[in-house]
C-alpha atoms as one frame of an Amber mdcrd trajectory, in Angstrom:
protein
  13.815   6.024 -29.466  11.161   7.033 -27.048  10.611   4.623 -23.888   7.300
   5.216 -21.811   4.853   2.950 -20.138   1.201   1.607 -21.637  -0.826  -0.705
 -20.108  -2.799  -3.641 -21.937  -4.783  -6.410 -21.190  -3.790 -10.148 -22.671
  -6.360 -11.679 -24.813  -4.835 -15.013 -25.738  -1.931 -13.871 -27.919  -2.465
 -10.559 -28.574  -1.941  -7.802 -26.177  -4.880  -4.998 -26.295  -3.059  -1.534
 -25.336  -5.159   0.876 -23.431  -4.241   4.047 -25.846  -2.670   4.302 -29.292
   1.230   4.361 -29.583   1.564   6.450 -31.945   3.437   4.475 -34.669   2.845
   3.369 -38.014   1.439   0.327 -39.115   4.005  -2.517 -39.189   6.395  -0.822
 -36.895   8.316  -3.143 -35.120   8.959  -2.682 -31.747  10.717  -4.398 -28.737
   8.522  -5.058 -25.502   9.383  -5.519 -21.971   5.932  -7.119 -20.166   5.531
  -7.076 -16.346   2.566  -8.458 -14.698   0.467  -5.870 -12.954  -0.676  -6.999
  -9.700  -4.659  -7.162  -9.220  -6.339  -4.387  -7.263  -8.657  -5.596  -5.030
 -11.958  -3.737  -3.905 -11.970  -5.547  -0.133 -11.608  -3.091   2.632  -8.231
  -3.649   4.001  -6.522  -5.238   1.522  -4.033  -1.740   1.031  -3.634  -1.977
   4.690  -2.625  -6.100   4.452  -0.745  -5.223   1.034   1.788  -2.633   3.582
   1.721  -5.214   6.199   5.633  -5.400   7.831   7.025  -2.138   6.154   8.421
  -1.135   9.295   9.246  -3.906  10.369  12.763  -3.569  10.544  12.570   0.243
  11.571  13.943   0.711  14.832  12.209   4.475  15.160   9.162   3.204  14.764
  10.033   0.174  17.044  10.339   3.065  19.795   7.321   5.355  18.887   5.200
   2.127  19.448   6.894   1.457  22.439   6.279   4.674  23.589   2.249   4.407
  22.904   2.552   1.335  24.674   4.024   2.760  28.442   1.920   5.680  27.970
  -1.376   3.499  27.261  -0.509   0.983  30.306  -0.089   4.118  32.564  -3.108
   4.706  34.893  -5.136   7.876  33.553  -8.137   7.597  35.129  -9.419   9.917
  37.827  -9.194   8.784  41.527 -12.684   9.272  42.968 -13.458  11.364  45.598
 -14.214   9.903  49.085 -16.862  11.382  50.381 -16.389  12.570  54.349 -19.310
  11.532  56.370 -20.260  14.632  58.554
């Protein structure tokens, strides 16, 4: 028995497949559906779709911390004082 994965699209009752099978006509076969999720064409929506990945990642807890110290440090050149002569 050869297991592999085709996608369809439900119209009413009947599944439509997306490529042939294979089989012969009348072949019965056994079917395991899952839902695929909808893809959306919004910008950002991958982004929202990883949203809290890391969120229990304690290495990336510190890299963020890290960007965070080194952001609040003060980076900016000191001006020059100009001597009055």
């Amino acid at each position: 028995m050869t297991m592999r994965t085709i996608r369809g699209r439900v119209r009413g009752q009947t599944i439509e497949l997306h490529e042939s099978l294979g089989m012969v006509e009348g072949q019965e076969v056994e079917l395991d559906v899952r839902m695929v999720p909808r893809v959306s064409d919004h910008p950002g929506d991958g982004l929202l779709r990883t949203e809290g990945a890391l969120r229990d990642d304690e290495e990336w807890d510190d890299i963020m911390e890290e960007i965070h110290r080194a952001r609040k440090d003060d980076r900016r050149p000191r001006s020059l004082e100009l001597e009055d002569e």
